[in-house]
PDB file of N, CA, C, O and CB in Angstrom:
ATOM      1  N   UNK A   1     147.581 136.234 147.023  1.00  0.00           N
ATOM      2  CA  UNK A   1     146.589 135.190 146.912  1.00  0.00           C
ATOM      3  C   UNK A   1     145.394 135.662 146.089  1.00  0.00           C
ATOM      4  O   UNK A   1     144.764 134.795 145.485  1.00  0.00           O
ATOM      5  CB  UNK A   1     146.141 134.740 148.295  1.00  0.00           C
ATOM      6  N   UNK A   2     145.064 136.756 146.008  1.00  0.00           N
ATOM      7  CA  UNK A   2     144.098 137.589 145.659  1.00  0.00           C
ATOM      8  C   UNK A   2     144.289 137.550 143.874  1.00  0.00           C
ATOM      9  O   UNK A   2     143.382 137.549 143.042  1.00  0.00           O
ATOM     10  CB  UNK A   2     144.321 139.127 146.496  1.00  0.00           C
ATOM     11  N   UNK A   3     145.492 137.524 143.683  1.00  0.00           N
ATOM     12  CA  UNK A   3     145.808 138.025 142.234  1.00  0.00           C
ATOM     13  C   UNK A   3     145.634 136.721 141.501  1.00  0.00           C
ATOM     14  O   UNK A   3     145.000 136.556 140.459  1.00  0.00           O
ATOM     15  CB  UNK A   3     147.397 138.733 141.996  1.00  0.00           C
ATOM     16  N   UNK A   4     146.422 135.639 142.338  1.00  0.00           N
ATOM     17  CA  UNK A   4     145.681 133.784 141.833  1.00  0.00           C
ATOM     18  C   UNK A   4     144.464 133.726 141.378  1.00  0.00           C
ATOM     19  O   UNK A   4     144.146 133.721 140.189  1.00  0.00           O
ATOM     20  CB  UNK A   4     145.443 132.599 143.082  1.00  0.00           C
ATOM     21  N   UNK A   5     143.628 133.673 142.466  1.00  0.00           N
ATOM     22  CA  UNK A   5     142.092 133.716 142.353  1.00  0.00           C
ATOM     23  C   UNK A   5     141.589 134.864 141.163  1.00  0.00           C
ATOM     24  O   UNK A   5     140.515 134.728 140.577  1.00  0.00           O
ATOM     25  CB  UNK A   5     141.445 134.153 143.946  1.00  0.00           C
ATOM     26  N   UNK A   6     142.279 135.709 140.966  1.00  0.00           N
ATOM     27  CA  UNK A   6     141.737 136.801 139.839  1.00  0.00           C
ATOM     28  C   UNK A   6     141.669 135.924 138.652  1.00  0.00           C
ATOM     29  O   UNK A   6     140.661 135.545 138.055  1.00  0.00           O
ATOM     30  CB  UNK A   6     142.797 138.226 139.521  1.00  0.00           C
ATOM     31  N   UNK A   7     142.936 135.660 138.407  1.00  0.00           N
ATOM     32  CA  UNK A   7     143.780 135.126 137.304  1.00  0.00           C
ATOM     33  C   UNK A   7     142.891 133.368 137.041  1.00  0.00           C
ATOM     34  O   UNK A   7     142.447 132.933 135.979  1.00  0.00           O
ATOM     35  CB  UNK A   7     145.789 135.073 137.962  1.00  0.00           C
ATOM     36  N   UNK A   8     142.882 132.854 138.082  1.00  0.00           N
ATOM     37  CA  UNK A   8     141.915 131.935 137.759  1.00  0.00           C
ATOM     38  C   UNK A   8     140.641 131.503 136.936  1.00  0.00           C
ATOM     39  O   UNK A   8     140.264 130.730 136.055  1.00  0.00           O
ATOM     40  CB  UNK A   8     141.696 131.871 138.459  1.00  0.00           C
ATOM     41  N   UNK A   9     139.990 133.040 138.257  1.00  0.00           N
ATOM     42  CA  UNK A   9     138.436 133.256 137.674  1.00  0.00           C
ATOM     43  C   UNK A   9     138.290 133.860 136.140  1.00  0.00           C
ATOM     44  O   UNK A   9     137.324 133.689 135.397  1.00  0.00           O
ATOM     45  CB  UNK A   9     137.620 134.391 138.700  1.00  0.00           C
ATOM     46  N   UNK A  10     139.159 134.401 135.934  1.00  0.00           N
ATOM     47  CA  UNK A  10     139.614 134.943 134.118  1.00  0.00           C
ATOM     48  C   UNK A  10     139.812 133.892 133.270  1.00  0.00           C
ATOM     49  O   UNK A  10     139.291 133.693 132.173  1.00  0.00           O
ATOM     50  CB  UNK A  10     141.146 135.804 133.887  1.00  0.00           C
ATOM     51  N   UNK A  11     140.791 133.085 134.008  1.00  0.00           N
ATOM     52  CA  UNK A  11     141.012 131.633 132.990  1.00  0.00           C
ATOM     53  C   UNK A  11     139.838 130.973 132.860  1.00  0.00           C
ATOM     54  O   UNK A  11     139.406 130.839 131.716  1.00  0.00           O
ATOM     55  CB  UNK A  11     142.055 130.451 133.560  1.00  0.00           C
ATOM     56  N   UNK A  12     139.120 130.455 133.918  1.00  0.00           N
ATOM     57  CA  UNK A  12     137.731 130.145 133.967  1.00  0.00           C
ATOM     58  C   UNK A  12     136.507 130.605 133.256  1.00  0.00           C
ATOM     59  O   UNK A  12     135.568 129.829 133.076  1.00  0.00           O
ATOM     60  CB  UNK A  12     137.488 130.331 134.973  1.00  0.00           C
ATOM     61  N   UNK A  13     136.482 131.916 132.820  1.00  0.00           N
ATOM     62  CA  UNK A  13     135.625 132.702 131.972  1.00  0.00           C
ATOM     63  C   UNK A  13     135.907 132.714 130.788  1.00  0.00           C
ATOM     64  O   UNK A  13     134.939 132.702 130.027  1.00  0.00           O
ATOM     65  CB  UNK A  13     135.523 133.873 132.266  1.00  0.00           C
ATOM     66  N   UNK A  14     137.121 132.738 130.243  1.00  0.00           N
ATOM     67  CA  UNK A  14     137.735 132.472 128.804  1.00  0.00           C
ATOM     68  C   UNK A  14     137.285 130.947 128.503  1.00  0.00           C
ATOM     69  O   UNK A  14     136.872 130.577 127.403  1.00  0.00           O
ATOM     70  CB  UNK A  14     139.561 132.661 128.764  1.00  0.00           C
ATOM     71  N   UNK A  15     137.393 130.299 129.385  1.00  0.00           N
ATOM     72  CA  UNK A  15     137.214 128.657 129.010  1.00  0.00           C
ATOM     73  C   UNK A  15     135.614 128.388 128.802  1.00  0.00           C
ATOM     74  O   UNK A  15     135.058 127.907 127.814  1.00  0.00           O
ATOM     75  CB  UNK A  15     137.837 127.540 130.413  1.00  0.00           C
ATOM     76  N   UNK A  16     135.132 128.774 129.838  1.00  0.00           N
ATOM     77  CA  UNK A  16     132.989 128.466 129.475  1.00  0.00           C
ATOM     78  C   UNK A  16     133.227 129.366 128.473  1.00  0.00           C
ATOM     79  O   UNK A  16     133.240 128.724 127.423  1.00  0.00           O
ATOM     80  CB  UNK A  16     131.273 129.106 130.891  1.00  0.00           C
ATOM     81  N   UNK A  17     133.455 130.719 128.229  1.00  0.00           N
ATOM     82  CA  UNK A  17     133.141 131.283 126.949  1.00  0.00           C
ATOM     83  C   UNK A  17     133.239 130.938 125.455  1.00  0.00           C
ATOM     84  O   UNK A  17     132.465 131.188 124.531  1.00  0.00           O
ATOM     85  CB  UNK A  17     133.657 132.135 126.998  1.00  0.00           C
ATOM     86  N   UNK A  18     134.482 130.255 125.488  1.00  0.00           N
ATOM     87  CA  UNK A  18     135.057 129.785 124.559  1.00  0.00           C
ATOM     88  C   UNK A  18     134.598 128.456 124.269  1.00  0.00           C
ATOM     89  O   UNK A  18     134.723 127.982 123.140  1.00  0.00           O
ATOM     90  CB  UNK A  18     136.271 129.892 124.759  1.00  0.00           C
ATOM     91  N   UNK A  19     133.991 127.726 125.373  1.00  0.00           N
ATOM     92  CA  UNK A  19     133.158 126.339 124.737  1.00  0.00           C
ATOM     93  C   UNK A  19     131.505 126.614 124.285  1.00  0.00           C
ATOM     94  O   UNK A  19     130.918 126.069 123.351  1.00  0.00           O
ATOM     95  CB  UNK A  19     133.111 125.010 126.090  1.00  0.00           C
ATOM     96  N   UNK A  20     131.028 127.496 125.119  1.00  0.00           N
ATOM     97  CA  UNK A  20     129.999 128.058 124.922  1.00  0.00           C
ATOM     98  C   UNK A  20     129.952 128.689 123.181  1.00  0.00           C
ATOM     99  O   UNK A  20     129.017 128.390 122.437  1.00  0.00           O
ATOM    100  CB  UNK A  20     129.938 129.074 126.114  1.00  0.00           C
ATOM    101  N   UNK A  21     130.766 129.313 122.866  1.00  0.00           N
ATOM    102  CA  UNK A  21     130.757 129.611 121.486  1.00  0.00           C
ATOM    103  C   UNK A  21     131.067 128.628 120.290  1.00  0.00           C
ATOM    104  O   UNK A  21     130.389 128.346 119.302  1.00  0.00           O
ATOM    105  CB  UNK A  21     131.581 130.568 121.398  1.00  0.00           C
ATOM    106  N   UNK A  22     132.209 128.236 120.666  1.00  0.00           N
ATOM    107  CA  UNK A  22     132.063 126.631 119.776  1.00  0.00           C
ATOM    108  C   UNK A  22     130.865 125.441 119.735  1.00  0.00           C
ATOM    109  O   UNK A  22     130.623 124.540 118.932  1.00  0.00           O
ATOM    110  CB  UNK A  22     133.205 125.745 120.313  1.00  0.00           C
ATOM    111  N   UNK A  23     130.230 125.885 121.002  1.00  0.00           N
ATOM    112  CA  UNK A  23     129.327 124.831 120.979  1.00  0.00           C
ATOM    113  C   UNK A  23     128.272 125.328 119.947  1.00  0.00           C
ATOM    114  O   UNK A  23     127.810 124.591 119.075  1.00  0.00           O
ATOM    115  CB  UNK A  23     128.743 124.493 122.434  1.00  0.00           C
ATOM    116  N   UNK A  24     127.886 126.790 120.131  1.00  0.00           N
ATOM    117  CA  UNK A  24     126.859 127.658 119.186  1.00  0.00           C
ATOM    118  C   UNK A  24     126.852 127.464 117.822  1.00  0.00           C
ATOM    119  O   UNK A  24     125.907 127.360 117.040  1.00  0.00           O
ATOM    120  CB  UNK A  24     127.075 129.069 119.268  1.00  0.00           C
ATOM    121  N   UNK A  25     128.361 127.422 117.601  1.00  0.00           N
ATOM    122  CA  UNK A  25     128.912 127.692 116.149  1.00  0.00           C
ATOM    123  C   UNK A  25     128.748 126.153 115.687  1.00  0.00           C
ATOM    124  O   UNK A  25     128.410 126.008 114.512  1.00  0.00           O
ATOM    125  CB  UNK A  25     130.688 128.391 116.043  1.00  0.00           C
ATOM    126  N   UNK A  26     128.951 124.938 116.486  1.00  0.00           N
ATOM    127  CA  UNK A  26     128.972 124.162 115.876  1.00  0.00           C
ATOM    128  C   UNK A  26     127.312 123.322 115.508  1.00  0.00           C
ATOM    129  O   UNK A  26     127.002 122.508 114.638  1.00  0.00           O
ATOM    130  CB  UNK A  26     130.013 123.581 116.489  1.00  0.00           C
ATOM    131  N   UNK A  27     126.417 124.055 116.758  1.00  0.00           N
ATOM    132  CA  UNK A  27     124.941 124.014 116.421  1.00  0.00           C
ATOM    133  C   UNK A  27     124.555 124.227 114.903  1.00  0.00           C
ATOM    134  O   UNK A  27     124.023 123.413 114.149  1.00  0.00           O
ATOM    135  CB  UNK A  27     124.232 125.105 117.243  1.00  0.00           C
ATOM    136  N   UNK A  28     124.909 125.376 114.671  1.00  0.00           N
ATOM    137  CA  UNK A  28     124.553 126.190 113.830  1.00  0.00           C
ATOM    138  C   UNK A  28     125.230 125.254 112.601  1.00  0.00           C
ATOM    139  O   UNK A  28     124.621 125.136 111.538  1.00  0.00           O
ATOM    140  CB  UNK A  28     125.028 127.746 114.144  1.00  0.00           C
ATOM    141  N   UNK A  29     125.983 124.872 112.728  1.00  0.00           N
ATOM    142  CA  UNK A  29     126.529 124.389 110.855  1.00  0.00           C
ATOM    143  C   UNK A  29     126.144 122.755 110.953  1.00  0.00           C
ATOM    144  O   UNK A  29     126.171 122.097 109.913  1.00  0.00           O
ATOM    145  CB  UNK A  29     128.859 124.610 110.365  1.00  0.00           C
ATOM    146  N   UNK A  30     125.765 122.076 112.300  1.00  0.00           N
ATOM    147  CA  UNK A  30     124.929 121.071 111.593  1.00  0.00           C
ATOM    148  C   UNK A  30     123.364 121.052 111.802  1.00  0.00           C
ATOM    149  O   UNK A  30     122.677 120.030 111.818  1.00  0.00           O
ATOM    150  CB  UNK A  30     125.430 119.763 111.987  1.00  0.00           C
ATOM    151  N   UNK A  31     122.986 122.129 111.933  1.00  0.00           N
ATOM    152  CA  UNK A  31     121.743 122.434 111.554  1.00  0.00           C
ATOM    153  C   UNK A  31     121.537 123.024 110.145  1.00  0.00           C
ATOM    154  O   UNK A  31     120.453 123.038 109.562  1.00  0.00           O
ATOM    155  CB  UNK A  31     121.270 123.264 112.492  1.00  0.00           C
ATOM    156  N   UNK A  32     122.648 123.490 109.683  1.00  0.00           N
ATOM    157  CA  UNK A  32     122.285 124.247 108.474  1.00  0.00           C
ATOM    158  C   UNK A  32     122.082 123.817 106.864  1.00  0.00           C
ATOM    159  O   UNK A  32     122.924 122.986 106.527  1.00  0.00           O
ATOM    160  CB  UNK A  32     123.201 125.107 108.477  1.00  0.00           C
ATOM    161  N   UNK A  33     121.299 124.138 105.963  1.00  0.00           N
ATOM    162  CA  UNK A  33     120.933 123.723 104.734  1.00  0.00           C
ATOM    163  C   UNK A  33     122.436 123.458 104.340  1.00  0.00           C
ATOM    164  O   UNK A  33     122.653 122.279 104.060  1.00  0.00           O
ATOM    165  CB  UNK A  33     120.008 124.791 103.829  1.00  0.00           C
ATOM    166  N   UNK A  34     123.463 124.262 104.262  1.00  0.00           N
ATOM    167  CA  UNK A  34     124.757 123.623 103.214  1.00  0.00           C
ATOM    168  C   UNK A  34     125.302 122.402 104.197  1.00  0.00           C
ATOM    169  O   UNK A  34     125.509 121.396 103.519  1.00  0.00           O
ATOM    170  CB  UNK A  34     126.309 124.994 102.804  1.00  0.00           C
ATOM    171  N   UNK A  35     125.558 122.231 105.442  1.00  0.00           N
ATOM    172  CA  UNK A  35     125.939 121.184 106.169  1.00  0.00           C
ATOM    173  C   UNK A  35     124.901 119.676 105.367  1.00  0.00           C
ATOM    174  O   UNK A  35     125.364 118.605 104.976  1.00  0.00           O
ATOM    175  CB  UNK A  35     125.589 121.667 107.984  1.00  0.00           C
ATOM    176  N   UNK A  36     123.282 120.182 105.343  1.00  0.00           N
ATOM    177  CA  UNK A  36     122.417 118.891 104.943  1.00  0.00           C
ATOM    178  C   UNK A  36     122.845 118.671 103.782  1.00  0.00           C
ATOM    179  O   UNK A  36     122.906 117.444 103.708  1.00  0.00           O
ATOM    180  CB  UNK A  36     120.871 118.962 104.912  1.00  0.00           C
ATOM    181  N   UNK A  37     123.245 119.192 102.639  1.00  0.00           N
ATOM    182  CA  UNK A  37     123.403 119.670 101.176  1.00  0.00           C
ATOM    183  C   UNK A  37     125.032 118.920 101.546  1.00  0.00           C
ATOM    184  O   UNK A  37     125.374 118.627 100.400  1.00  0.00           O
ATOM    185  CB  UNK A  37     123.148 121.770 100.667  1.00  0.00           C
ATOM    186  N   UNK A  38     125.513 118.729 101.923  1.00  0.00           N
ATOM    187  CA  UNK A  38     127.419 118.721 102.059  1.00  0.00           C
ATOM    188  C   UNK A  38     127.170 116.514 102.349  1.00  0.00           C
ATOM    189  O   UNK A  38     127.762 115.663 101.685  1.00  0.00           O
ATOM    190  CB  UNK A  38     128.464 120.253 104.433  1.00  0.00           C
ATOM    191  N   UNK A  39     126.378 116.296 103.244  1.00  0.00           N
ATOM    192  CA  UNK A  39     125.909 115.335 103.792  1.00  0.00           C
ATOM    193  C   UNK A  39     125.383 113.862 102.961  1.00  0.00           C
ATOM    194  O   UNK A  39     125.643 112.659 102.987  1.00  0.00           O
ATOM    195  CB  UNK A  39     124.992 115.981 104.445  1.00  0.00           C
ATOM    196  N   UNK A  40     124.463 114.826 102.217  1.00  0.00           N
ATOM    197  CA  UNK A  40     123.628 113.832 101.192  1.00  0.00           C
ATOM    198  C   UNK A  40     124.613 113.153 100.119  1.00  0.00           C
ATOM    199  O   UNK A  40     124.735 111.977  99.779  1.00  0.00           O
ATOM    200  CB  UNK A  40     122.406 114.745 100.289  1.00  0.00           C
ATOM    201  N   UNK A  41     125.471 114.680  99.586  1.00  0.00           N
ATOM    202  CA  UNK A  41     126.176 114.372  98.584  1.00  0.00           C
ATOM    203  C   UNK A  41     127.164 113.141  99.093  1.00  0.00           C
ATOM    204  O   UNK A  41     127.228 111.996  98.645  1.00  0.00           O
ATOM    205  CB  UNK A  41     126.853 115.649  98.067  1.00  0.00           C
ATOM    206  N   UNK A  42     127.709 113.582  99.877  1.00  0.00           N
ATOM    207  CA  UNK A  42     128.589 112.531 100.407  1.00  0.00           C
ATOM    208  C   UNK A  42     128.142 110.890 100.798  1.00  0.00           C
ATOM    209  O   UNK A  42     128.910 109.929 100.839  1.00  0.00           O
ATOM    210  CB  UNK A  42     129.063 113.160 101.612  1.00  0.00           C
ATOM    211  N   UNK A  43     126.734 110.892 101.055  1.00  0.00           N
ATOM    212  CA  UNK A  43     126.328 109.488 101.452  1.00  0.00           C
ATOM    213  C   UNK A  43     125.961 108.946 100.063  1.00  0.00           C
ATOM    214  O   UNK A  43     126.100 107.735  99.886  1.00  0.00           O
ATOM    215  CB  UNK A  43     125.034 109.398 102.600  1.00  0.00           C
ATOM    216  N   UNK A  44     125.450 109.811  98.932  1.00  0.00           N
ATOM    217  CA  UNK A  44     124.468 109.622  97.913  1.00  0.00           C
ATOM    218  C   UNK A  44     125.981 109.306  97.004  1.00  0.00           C
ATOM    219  O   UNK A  44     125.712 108.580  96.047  1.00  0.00           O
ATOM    220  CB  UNK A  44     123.181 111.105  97.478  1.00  0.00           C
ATOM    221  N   UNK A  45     127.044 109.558  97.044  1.00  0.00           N
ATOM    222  CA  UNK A  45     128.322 109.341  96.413  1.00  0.00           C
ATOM    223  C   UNK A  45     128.881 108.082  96.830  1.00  0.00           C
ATOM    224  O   UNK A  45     129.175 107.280  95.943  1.00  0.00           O
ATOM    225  CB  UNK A  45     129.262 110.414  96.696  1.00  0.00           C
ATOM    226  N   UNK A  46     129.080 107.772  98.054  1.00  0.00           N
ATOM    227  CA  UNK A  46     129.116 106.224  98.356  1.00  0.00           C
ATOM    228  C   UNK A  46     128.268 105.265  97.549  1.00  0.00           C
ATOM    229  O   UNK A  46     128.532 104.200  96.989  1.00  0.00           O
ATOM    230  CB  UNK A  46     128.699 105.995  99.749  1.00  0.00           C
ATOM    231  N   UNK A  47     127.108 106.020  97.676  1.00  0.00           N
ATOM    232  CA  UNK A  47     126.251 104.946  97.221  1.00  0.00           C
ATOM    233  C   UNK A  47     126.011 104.525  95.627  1.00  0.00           C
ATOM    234  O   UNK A  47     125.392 103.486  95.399  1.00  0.00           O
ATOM    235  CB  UNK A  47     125.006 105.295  97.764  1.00  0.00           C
ATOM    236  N   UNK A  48     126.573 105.450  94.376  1.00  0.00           N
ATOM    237  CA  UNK A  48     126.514 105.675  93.245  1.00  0.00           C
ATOM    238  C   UNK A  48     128.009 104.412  93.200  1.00  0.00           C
ATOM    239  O   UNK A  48     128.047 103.495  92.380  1.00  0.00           O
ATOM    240  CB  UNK A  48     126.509 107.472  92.779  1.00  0.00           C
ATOM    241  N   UNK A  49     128.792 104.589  93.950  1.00  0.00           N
ATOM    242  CA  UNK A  49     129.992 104.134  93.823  1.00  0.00           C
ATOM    243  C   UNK A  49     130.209 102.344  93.961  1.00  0.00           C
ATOM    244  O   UNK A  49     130.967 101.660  93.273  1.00  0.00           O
ATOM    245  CB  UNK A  49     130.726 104.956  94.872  1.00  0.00           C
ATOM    246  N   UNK A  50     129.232 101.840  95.139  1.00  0.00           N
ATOM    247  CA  UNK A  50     128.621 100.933  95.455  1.00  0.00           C
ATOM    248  C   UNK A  50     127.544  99.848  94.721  1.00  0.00           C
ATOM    249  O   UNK A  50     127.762  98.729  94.257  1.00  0.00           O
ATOM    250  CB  UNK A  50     128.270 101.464  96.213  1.00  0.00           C
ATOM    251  N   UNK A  51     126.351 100.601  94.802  1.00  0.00           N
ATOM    252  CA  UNK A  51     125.483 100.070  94.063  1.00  0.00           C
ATOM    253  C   UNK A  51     125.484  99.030  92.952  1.00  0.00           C
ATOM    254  O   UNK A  51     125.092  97.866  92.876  1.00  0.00           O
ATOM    255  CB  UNK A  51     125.093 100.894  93.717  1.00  0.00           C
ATOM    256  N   UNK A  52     125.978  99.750  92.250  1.00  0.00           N
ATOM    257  CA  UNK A  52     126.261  98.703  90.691  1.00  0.00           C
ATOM    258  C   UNK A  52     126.909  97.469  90.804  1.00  0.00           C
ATOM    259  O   UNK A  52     126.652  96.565  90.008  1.00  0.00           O
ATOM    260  CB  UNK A  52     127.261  99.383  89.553  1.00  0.00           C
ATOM    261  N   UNK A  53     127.857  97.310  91.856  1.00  0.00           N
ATOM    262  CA  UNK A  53     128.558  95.724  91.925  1.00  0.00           C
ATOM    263  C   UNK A  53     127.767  94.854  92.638  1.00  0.00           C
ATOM    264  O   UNK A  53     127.751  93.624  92.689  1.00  0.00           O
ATOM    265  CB  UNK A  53     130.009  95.617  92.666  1.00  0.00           C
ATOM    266  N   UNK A  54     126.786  96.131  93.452  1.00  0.00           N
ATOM    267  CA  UNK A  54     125.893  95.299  94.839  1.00  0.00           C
ATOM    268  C   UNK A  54     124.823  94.617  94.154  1.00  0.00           C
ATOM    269  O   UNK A  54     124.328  93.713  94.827  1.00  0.00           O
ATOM    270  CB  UNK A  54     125.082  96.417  96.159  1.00  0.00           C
ATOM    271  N   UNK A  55     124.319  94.790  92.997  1.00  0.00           N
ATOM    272  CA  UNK A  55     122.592  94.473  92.502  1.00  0.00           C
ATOM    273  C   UNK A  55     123.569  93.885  91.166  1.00  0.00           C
ATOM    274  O   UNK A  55     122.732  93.212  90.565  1.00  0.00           O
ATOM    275  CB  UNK A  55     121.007  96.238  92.170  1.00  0.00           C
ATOM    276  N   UNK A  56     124.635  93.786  90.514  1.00  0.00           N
ATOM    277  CA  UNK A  56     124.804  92.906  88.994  1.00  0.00           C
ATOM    278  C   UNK A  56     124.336  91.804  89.099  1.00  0.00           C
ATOM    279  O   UNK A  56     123.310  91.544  88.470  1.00  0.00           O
ATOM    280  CB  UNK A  56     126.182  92.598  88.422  1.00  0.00           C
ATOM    281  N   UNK A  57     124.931  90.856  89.905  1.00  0.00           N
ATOM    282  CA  UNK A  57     124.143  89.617  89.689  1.00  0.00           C
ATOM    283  C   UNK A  57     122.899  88.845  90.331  1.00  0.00           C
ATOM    284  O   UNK A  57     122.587  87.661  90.200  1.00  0.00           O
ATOM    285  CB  UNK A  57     124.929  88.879  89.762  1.00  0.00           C
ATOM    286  N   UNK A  58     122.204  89.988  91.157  1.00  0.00           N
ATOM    287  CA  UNK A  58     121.236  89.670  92.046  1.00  0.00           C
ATOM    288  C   UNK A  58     119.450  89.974  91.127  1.00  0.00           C
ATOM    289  O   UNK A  58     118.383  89.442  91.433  1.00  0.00           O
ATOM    290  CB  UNK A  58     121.639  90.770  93.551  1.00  0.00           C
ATOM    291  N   UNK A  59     119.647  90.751  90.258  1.00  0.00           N
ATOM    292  CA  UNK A  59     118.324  90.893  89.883  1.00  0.00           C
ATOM    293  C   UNK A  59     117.756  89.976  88.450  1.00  0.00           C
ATOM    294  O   UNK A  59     118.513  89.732  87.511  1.00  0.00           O
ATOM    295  CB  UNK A  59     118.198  92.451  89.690  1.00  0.00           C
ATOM    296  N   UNK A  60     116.737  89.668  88.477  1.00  0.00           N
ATOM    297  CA  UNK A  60     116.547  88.383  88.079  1.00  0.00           C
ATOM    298  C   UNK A  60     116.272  89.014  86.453  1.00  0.00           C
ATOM    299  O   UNK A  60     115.815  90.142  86.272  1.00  0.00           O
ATOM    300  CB  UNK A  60     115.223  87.428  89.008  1.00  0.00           C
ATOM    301  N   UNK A  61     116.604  88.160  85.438  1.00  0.00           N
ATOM    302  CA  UNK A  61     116.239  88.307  83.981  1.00  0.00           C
ATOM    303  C   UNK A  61     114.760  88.419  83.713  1.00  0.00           C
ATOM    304  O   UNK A  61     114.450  89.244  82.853  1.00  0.00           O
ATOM    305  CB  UNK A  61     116.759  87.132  83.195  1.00  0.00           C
ATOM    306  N   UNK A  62     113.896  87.814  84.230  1.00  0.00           N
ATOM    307  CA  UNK A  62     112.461  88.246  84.189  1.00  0.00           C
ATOM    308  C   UNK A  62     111.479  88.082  85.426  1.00  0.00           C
ATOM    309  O   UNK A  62     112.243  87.973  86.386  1.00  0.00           O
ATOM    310  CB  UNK A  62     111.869  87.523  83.113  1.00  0.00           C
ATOM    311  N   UNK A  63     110.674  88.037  85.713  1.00  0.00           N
ATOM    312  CA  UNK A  63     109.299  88.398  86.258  1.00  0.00           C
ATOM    313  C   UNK A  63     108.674  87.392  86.441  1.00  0.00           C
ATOM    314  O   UNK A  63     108.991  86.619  85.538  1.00  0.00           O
ATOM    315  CB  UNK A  63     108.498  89.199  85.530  1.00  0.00           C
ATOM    316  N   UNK A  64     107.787  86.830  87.248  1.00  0.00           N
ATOM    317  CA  UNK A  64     106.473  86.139  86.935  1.00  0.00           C
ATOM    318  C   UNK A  64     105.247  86.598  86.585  1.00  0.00           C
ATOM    319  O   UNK A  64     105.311  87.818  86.737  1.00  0.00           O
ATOM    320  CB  UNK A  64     106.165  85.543  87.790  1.00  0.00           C
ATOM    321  N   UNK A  65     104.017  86.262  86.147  1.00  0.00           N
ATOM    322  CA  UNK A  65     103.140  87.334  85.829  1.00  0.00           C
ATOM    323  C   UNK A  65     102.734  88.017  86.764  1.00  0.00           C
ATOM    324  O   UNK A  65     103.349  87.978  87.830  1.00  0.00           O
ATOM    325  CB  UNK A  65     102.149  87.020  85.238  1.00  0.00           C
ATOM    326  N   UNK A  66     101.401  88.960  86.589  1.00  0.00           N
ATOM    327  CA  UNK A  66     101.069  89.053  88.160  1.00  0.00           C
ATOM    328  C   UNK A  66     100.062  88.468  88.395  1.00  0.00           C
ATOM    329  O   UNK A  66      99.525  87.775  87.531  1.00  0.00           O
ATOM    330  CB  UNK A  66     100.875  90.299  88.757  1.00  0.00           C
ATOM    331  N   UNK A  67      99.545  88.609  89.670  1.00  0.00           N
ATOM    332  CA  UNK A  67      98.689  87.583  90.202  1.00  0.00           C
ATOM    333  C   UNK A  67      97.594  88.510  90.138  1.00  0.00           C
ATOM    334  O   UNK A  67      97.596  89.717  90.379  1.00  0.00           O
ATOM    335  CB  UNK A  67      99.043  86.871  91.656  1.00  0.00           C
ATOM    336  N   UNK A  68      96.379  87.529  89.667  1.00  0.00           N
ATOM    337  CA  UNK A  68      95.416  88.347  89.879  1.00  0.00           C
ATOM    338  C   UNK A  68      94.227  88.782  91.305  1.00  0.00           C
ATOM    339  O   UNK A  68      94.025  88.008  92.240  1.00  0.00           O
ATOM    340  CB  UNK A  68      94.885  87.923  88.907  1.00  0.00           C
ATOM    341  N   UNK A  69      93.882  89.501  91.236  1.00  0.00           N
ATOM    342  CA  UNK A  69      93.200  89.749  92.226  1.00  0.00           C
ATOM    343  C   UNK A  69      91.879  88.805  92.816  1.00  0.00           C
ATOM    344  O   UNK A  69      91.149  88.395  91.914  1.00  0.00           O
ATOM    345  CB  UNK A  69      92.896  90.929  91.903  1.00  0.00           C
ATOM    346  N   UNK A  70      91.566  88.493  93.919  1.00  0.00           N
ATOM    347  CA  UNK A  70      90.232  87.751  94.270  1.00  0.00           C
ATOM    348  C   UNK A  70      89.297  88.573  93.564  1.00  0.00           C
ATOM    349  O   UNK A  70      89.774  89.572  93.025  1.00  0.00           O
ATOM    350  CB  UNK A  70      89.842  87.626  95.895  1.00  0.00           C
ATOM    351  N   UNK A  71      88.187  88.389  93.462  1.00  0.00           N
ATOM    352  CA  UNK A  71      87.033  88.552  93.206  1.00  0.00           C
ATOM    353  C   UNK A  71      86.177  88.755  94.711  1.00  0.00           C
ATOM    354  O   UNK A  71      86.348  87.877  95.556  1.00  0.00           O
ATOM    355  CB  UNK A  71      86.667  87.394  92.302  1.00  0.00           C
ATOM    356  N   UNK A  72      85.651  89.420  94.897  1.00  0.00           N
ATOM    357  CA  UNK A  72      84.971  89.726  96.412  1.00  0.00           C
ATOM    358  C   UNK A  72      83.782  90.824  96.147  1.00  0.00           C
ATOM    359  O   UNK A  72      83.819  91.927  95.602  1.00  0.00           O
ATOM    360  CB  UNK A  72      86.243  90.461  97.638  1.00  0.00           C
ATOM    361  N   UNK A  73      82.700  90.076  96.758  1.00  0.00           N
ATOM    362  CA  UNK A  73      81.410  91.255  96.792  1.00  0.00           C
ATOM    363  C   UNK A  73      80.958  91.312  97.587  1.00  0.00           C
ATOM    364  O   UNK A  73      80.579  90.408  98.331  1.00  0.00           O
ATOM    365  CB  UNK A  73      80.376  91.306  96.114  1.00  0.00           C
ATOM    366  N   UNK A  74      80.822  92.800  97.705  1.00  0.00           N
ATOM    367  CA  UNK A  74      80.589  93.518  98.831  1.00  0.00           C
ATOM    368  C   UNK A  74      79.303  94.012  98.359  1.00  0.00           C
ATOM    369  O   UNK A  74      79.193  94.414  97.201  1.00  0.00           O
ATOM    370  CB  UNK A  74      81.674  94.567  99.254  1.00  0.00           C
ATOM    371  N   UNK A  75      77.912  94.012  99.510  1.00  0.00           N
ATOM    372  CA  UNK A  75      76.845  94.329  99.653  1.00  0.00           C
ATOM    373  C   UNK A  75      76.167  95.084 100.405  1.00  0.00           C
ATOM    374  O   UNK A  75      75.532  94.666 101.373  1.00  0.00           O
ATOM    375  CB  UNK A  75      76.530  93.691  99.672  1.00  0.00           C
ATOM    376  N   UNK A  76      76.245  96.789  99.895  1.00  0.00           N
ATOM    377  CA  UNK A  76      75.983  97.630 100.965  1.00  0.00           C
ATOM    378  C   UNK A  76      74.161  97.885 100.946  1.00  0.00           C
ATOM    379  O   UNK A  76      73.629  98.601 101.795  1.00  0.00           O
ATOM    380  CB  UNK A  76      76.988  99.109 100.728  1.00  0.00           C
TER     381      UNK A  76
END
C-alpha cells in the first residue's frame, strides 16, 4: 500500500511540476517583444489584405470647404 501512495505522490509532483513550467514558459513568450512583433505583423497583414476593398467605394471624390471659425472675444 505504501509503494501506491509513493508512486502516486511522484505522479502528482511530475504533474504540478510540469504545469507549473509550461505555465512559466508560456508567460514568458506572450509577454515577450518577438511574441508582440509576431502579433502585429499578423493583425497588420489582415488588415493590408482587407482594407482596400473595405474603403474603394466609400470615400467621397471631394470635400466641402471648411467651416469657419466663430469669432468670440474674450476680455481679460
Amino acid at each position: 500500500m505504501q509503494k501506491i501512495i509513493n508512486i502516486l505522490s511522484i505522479l502528482s509532483f511530475l504533474l504540478i511540476s510540469s504545469s507549473l513550467v509550461g505555465t512559466l514558459i508560456g508567460y514568458r513568450w506572450l509577454t515577450s517583444p518577438k511574441f508582440e512583433q509576431y502579433l502585429k505583423n499578423k493583425i497588420m497583414g489582415n488588415i493590408d489584405n482587407v482594407l482596400p476593398d473595405a474603403i474603394k467605394g466609400v470615400m467621397p471624390k471631394f470635400t466641402a470647404p471648411p467651416t469657419p471659425l466663430p469669432k468670440t472675444s474674450i476680455s481679460l
